[in-house]
N, C-alpha and C positions, 0 to 999 in steps of 0.2 A: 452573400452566398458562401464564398470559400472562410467567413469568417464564422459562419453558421456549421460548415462542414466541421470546423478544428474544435467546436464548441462539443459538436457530436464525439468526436474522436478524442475527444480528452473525459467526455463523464463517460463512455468505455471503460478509459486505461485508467478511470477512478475507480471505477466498479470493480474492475482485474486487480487493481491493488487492496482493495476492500476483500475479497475473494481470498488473494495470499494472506493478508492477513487473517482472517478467519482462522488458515490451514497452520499457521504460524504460531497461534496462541492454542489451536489444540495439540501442536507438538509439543509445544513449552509444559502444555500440564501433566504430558506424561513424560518430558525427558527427568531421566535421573541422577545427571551429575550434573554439576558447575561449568562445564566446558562449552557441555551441548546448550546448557540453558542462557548462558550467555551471547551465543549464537546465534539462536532465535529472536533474543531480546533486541542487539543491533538490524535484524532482520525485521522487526515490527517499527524500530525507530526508520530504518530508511523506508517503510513504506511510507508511515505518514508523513515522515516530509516529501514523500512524493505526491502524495496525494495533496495537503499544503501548497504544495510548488500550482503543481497541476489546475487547483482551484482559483487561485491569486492569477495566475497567468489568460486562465479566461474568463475568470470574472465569475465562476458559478457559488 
């Protein structure tokens, strides 16, 4: 049961990372310098490895 709840609570906070990233790479196509677009890019790397972490950890 509580191993069923964190199963639930983690494809959430996979969805929510799926979500930023989305918001992430429409930012990326319109930023216009090197600073801001670098930004975003470590911002799209730490999602997936959250979402990596996240998946490995319960198994989906």
């Amino acid at each position: 049961m509580e191993k069923e709840l964190l199963g639930q609570k983690a494809q959430r906070a996979i969805k929510k990372e799926k979500e930023l990233q989305k918001q992430y790479n429409e930012m990326l196509e319109m930023a216009d310098d090197n600073e801001h677009q670098s930004v975003l890019r470590d911002l799209i790397l730490h999602n997936e490895m959250n979402e990596v972490l996240l998946r490995s950890m319960y198994n989906l």
